[in-house]
PAGUDREN-635333 format. One line per field, with one value per residue (C-alpha): residue in one letter; chain; z, x, y. Coordinates in nm, 4 decimals. Example, Ala and Ser with C-alpha at 12.3 -4.5 7.8 and 13.67 -1.06 7.14 Angstrom:
// PAGUDREN-635333
aa <- (a, s)
ch <- (A, A)
zz <- (0.7800, 0.7140)
xx <- (1.2300, 1.3670)
yy <- (-0.4500, -0.1060)
This chain:
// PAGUDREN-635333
aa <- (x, x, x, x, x, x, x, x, x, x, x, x, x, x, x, x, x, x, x, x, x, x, x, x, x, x, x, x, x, x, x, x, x, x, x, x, x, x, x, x, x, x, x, x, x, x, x, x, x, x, x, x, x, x, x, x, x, x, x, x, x, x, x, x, x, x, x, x, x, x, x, x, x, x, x, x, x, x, x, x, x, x, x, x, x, x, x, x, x, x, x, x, x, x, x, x, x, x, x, x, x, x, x, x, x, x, x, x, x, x, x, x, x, x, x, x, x, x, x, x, x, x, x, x, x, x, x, x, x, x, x, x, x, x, x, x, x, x, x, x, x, x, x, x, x, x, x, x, x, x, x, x, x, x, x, x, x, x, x, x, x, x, x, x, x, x, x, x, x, x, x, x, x, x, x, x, x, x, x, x, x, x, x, x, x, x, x, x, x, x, x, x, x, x, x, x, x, x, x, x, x, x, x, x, x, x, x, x, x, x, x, x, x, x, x, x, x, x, x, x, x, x, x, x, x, x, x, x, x, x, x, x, x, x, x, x, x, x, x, x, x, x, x, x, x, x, x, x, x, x, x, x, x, x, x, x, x, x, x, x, x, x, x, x, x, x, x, x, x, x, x, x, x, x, x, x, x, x, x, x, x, x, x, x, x, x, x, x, x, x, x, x, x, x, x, x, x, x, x, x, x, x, x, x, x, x, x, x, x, x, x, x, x, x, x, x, x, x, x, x, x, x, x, x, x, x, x, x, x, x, x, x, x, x, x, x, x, x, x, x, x, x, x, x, x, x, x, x, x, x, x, x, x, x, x, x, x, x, x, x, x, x, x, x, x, x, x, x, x, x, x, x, x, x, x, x, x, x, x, x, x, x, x, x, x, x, x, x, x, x, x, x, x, x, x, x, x)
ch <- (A, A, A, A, A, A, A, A, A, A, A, A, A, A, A, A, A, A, A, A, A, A, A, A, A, A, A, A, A, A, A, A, A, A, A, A, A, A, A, A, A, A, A, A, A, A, A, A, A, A, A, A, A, A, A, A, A, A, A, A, A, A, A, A, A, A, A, A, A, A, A, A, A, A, A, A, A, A, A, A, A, A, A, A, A, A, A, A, A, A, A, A, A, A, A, A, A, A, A, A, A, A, A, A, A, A, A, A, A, A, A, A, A, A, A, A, A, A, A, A, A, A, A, A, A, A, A, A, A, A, A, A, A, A, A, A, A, A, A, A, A, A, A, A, A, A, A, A, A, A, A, A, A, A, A, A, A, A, A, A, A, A, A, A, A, A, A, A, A, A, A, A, A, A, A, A, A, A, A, A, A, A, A, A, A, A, A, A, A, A, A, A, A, A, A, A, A, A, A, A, A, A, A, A, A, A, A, A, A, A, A, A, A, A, A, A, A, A, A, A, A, A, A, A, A, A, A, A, A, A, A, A, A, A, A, A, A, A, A, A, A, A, A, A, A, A, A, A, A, A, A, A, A, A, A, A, A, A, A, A, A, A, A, A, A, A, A, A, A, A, A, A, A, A, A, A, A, A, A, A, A, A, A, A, A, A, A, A, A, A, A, A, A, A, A, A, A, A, A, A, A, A, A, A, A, A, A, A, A, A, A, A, A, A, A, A, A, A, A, A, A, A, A, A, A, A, A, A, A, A, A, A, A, A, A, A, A, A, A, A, A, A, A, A, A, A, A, A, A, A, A, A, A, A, A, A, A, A, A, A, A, A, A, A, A, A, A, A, A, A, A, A, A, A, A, A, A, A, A, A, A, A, A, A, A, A, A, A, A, A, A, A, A, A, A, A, A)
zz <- (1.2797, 1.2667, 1.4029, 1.3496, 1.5870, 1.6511, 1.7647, 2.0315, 1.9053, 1.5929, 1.4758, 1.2578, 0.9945, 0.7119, 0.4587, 0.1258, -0.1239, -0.4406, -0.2335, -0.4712, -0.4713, -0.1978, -0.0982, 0.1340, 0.5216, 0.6785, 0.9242, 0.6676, 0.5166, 0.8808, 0.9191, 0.5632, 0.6751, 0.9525, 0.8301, 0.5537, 0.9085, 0.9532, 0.5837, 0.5978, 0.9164, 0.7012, 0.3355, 0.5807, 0.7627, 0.4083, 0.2753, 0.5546, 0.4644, 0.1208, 0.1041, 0.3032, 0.0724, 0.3358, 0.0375, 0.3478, 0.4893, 0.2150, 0.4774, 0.7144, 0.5309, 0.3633, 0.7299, 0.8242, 0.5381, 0.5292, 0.9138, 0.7949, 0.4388, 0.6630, 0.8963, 0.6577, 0.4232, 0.6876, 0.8576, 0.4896, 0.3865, 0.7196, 0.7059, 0.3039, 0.4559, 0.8283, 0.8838, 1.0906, 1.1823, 1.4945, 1.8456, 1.8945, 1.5384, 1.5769, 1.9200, 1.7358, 1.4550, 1.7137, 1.8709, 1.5446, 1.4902, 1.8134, 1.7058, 1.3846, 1.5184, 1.7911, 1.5253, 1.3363, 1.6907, 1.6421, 1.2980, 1.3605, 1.6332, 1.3477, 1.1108, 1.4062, 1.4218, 1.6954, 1.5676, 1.8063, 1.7202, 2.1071, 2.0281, 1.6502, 1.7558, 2.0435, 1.7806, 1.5389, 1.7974, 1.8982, 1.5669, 1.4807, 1.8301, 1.8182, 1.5211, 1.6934, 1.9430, 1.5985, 1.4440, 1.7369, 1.7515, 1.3200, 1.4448, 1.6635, 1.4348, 1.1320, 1.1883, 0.8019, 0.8090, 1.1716, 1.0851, 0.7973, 1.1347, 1.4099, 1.2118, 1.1483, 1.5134, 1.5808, 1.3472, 1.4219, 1.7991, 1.7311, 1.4732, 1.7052, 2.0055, 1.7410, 1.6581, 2.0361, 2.1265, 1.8007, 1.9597, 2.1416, 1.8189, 1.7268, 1.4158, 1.0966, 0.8719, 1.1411, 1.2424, 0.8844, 0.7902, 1.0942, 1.0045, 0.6379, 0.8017, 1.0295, 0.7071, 0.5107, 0.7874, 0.8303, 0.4611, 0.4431, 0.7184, 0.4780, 0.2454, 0.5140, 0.6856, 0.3198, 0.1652, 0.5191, 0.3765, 0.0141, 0.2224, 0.2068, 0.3691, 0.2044, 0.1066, -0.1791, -0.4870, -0.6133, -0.2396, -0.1992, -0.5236, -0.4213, -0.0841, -0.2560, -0.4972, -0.2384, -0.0092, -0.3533, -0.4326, -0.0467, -0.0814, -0.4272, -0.2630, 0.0700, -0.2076, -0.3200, 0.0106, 0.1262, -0.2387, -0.1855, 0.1722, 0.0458, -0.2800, -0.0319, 0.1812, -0.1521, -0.2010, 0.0553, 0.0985, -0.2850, -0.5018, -0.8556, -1.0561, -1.3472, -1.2082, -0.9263, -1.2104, -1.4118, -1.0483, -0.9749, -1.3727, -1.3486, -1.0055, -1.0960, -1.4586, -1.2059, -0.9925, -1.2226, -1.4979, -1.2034, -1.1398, -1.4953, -1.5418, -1.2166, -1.3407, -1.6767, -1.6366, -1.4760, -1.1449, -1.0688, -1.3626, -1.2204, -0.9410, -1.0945, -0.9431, -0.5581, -0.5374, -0.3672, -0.3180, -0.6256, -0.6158, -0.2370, -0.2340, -0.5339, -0.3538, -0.0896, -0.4046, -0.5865, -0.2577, -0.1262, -0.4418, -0.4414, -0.0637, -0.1718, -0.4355, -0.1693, -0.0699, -0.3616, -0.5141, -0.1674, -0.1886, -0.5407, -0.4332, -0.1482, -0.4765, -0.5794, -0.2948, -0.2594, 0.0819, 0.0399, 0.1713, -0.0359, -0.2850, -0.6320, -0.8861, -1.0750, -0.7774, -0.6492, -1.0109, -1.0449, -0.6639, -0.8927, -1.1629, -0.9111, -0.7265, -1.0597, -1.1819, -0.9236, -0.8708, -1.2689, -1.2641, -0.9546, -1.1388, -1.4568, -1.2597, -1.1206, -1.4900, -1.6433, -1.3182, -1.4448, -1.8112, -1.7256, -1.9732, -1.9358, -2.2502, -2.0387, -1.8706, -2.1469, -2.1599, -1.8027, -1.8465, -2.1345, -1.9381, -1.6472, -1.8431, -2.0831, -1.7040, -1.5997, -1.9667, -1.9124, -1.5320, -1.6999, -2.0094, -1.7795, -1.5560, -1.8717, -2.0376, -1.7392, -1.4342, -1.2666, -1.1139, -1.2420, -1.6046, -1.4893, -1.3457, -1.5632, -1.8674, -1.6370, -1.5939, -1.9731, -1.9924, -1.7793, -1.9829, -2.2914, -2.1632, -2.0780, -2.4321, -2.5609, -2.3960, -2.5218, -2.8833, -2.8829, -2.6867, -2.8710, -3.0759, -3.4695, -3.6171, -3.9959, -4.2438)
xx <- (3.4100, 3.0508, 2.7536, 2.4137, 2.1929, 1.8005, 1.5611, 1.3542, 1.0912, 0.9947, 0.6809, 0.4320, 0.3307, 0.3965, 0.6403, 0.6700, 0.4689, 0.7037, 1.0481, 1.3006, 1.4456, 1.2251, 1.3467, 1.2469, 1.4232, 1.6429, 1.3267, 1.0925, 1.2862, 1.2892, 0.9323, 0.8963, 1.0439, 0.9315, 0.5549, 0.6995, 0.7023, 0.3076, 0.2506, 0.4978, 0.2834, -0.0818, 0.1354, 0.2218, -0.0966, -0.3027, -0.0185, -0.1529, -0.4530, -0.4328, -0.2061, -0.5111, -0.7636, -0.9406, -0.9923, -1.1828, -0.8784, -0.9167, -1.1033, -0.9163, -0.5882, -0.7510, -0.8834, -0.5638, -0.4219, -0.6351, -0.4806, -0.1432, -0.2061, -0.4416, -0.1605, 0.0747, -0.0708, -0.1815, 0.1713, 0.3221, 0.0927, 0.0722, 0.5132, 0.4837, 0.2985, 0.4435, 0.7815, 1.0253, 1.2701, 1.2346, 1.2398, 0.9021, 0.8428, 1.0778, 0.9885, 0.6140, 0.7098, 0.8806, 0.5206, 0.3688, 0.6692, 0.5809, 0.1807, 0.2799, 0.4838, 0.2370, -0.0417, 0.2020, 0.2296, -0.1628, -0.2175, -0.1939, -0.4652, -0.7226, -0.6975, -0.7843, -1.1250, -1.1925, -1.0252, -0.9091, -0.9074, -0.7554, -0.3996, -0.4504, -0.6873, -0.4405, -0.1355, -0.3542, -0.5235, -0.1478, -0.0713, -0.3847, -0.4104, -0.0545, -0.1289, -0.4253, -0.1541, 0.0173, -0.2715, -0.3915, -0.0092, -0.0855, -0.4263, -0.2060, 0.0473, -0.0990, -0.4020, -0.4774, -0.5262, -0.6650, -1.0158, -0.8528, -0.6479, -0.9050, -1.1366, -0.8732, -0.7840, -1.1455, -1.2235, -0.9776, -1.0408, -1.4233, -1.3687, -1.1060, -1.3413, -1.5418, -1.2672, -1.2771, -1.6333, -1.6840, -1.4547, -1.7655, -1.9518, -1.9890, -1.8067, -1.9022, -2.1640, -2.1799, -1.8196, -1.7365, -2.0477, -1.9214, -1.5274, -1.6341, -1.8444, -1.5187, -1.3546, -1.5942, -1.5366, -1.1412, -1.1378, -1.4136, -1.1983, -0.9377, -1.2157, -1.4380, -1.1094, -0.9148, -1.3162, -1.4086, -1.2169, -1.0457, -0.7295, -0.5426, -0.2983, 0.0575, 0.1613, 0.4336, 0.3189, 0.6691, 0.7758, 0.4376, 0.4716, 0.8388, 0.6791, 0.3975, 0.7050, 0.9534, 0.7160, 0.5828, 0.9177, 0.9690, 0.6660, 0.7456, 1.1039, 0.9181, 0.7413, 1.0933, 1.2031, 0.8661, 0.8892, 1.2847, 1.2035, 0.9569, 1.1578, 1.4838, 1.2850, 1.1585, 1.4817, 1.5932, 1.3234, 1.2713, 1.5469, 1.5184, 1.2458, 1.0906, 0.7661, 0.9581, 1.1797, 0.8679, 0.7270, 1.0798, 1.0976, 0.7053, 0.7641, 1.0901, 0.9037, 0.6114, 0.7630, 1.0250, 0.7439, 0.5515, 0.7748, 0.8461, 0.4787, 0.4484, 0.7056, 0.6379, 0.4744, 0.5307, 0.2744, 0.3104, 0.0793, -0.1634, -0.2600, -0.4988, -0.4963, -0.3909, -0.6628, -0.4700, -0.7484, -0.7749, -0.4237, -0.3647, -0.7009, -0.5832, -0.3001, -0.5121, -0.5562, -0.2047, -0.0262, -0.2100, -0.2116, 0.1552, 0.1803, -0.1466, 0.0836, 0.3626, 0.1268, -0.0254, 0.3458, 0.4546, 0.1272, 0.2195, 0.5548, 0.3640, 0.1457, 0.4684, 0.6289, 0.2486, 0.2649, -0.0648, -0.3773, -0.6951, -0.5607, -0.4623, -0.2293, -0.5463, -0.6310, -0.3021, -0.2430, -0.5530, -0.4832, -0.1369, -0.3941, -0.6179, -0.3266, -0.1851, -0.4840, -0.6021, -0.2321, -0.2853, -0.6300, -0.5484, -0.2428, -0.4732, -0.7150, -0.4888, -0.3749, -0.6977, -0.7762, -0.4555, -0.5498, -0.9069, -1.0485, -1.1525, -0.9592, -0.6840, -0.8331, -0.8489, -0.4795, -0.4708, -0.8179, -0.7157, -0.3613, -0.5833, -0.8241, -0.5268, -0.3518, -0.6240, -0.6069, -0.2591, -0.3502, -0.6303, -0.3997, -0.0933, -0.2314, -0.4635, -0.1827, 0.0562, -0.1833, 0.1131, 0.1237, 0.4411, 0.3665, 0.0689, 0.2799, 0.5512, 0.2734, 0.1117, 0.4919, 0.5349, 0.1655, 0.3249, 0.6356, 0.4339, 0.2760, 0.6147, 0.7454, 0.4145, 0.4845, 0.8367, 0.7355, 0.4799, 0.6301, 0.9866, 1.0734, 1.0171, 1.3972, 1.3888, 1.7232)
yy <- (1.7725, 1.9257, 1.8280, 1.9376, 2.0688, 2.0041, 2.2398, 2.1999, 2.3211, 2.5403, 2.6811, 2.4794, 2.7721, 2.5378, 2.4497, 2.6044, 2.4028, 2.5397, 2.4783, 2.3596, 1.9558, 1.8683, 1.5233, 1.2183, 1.2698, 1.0063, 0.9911, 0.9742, 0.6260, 0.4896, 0.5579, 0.3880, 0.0651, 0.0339, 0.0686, -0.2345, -0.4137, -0.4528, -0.4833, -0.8370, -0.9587, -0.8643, -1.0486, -1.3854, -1.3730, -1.4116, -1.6352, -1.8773, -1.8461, -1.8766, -2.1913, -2.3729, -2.2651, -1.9663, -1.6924, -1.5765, -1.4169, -1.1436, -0.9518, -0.9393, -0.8792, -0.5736, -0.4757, -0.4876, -0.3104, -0.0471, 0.0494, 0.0412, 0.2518, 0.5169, 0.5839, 0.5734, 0.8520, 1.1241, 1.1416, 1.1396, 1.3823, 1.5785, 1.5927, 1.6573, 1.9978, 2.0454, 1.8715, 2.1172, 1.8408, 1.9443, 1.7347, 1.7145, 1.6592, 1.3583, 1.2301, 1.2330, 1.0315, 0.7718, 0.7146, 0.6414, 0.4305, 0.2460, 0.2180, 0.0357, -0.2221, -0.2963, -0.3294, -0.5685, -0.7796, -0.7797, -0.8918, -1.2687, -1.2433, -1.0473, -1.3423, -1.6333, -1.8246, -1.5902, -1.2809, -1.0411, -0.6455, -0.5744, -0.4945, -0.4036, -0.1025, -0.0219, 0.0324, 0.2289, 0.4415, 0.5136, 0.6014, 0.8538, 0.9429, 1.1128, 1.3400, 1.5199, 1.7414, 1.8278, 1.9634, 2.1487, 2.3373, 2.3758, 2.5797, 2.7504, 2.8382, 2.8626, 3.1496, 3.0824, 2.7275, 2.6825, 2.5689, 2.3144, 2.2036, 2.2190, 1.9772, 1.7392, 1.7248, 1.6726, 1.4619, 1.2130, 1.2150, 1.1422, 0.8798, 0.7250, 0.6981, 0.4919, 0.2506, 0.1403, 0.1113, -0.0782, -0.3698, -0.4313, -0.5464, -0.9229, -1.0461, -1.1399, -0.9256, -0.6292, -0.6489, -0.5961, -0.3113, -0.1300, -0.1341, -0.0324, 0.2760, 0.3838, 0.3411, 0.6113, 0.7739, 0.7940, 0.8837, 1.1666, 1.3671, 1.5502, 1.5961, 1.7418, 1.9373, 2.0341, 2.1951, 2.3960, 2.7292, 2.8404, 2.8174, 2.4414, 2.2684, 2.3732, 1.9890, 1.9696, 1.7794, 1.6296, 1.4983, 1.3122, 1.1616, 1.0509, 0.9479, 0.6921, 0.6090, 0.4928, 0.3259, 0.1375, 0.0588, -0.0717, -0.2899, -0.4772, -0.5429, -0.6927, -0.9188, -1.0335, -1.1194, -1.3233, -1.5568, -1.5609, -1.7497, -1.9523, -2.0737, -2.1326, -2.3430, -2.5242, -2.6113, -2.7525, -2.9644, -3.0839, -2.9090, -2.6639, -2.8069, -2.6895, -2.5932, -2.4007, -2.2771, -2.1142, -1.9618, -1.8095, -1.6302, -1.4988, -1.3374, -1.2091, -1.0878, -0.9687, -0.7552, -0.5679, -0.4972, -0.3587, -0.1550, -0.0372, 0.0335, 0.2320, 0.4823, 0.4858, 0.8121, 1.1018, 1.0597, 1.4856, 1.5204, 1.2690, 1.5428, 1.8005, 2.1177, 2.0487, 1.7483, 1.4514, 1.2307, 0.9867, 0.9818, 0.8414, 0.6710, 0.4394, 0.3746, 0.1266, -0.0912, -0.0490, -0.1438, -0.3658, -0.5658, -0.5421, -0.7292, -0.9635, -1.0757, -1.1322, -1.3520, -1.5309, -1.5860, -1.7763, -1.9638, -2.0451, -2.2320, -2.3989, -2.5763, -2.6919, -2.8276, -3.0423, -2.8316, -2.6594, -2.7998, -2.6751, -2.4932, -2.6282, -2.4786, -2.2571, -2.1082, -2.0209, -1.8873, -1.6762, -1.5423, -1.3830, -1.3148, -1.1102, -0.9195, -0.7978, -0.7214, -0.4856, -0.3411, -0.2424, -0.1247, 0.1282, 0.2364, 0.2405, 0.5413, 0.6962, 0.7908, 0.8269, 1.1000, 1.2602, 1.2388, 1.3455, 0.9997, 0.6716, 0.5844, 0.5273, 0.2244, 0.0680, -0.0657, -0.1692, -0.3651, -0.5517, -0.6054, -0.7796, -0.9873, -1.1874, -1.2452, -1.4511, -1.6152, -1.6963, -1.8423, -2.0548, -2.1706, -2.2443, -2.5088, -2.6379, -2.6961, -2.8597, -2.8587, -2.6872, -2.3869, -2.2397, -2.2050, -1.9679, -1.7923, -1.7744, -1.6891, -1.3920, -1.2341, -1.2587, -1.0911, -0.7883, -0.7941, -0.7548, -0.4414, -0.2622, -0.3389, -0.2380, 0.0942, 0.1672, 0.0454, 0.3065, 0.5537, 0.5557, 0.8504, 0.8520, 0.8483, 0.9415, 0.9093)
């Protein structure tokens, strides 16, 4: 019997940014699913909302989003380039662990007539908070990248102090001006850290792809499990119907051609050079659409149990229409950045536009809900058959 032992402490000068079958850690999956935690209180939040007709809750819910994503990507990005595996390393993770689920206790409160930021800005303080000690040991360690690491660590700590004194600020049009500013804000600090010297922060290209490809993957199943609830609780309530029936085949079509589509192509390529930013900027939209459709699918079987209040079956079937859309028109530049032309929207633009045709035709047709839906999974199925057709080698004989 062997066991493995953990270091105490090593040295953060950096991993190798060409190592060899550089893989996702055990910790890195836990921290994964446990981040899928916040994103199913943000998806069941807007579900509320949307099955009463409040299309107002889109602000919050990307609000809240946009905490979860942020945090998300700089620890995935900062590990990609500084894991050791060692204690500390771990016993920092475990704090950010701890900020994410007390920002998912929080989330309810943010989408309340009188929303309340209090324990959401606690949680994500506690998650950006804790990186700031590991980029002051990186400036330590790393002489070559310690101005790359010392504006990081400042940046975050001023940007932070932000996020708290703007929980003084009244709601509505200024609550929502000032989170967009912190938001600039958040984003323009690897931009302003990563450009201060020629020198960069040694992140590995193929693991962050496989880190924005698991978590992706995560998400779409979290969207299985929120319609499976909702559908169970259908029916036991009113039994298998075929309006139910046609919501259960287009979410089921939705989410597997999603996935198709996202790894159609190789995403490495998608990176130019070492530049990240298109790439895990894109991925606000792409995931986010993936839990907003979470949401709009449960709302969808709400519709047909006649157990939503304000919403009727085309707007519950253009919310679908609207989640897949954006999912496939963040996907859609993040390929045309790769591919260096707008060309490359085209596809995913077209895609879009015939899914809100199908919502529109669907409930014209039945004035139900789940023939939309059932029409916009058929829409998404097209486009991965689309792809293989044109993409399958010539065979001559």
């Amino acid at each position: 019997m062997s066991y493995t032992y953990v270091p105490w402490r090593l040295p953060l000068d950096g991993r190798d940014p060409d190592e060899e079958h550089r893989a996702s850690t055990p910790l890195e999956l836990l921290f994964d699913l446990s981040f899928v935690v916040a994103v199913a209180a943000a998806a069941a939040s807007l579900h509320h909302e949307l099955e009463f007709g409040h299309f107002d809750g889109l602000v919050p819910f990307a609000m809240m989003f946009f905490g979860i994503w942020w945090a998300w990507l700089n620890y995935s990005w900062f590990a990609s380039s500084y894991d050791t595996g060692d204690v500390v390393f771990r016993l920092v993770t475990f704090v950010i662990l701890t900020g994410v689920l007390v920002l998912a206790a929080g989330v309810p409160r943010v989408f309340d007539d009188d929303p309340d930021f209090k324990i959401v800005v606690v949680g994500y303080l506690i998650m950006r908070a804790a990186l700031v000690p590991m980029w002051l040991r990186v400036a330590h360690d790393s002489p070559g990248v310690r101005p790359i690491a010392l504006r990081y660590a400042a940046g975050i700590t001023v940007v932070q102090i932000l996020w708290v004194a703007r929980l003084g600020f009244p709601d509505g049009a200024v609550g929502i001006l000032s989170f967009i500013s912190l938001a600039v804000a958040e984003m323009a600090i690897p931009y302003w850290a990563e450009n201060s010297i020629e020198e960069y922060t040694p992140w590995h290209v193929e693991h962050i792809v496989e880190r924005f490809s698991l978590f992706t993957i995560i998400v779409l199943g979290e969207v299985i499990l929120a319609t499976t609830q909702a559908i169970s609780a259908t029916l036991d309530g009113h039994g298998l119907t075929w309006d139910l029936t046609g919501v259960i085949a287009g979410g089921l079509l939705l989410v597997l051609s999603l996935w198709w589509i996202y790894f159609k192509r190789s995403m490495e390529e998608c990176i130019n050079g070492r530049n990240g930013f298109v790439f895990g900027y894109a991925h606000y939209f792409l995931l986010g659409s993936v839990a907003a459709l979470g949401a709009a699918l449960a709302t969808c079987v709400n519709v047909v149990e006649h157990d939503a209040e304000g919403i009727g079956p085309t707007s519950a079937a253009l919310c679908v229409s609207a989640a897949v859309s954006v999912y496939l028109l963040a996907l859609g530049s993040i390929h045309a950045y790769g591919d260096r032309s707008f060309r490359t929207m085209t596809g995913p633009v077209a895609i879009a536009a015939l899914t809100f045709v199908a919502a529109f035709i669907g409930t014209a047709l039945t004035d139900h809900v789940g023939l939309s839906v059932l029409l916009i999974g058929v829409v998404a199925t097209g486009a991965v058959v689309d792809h293989q057709v044109r993409r399958a080698p010539l065979t001559t004989g």
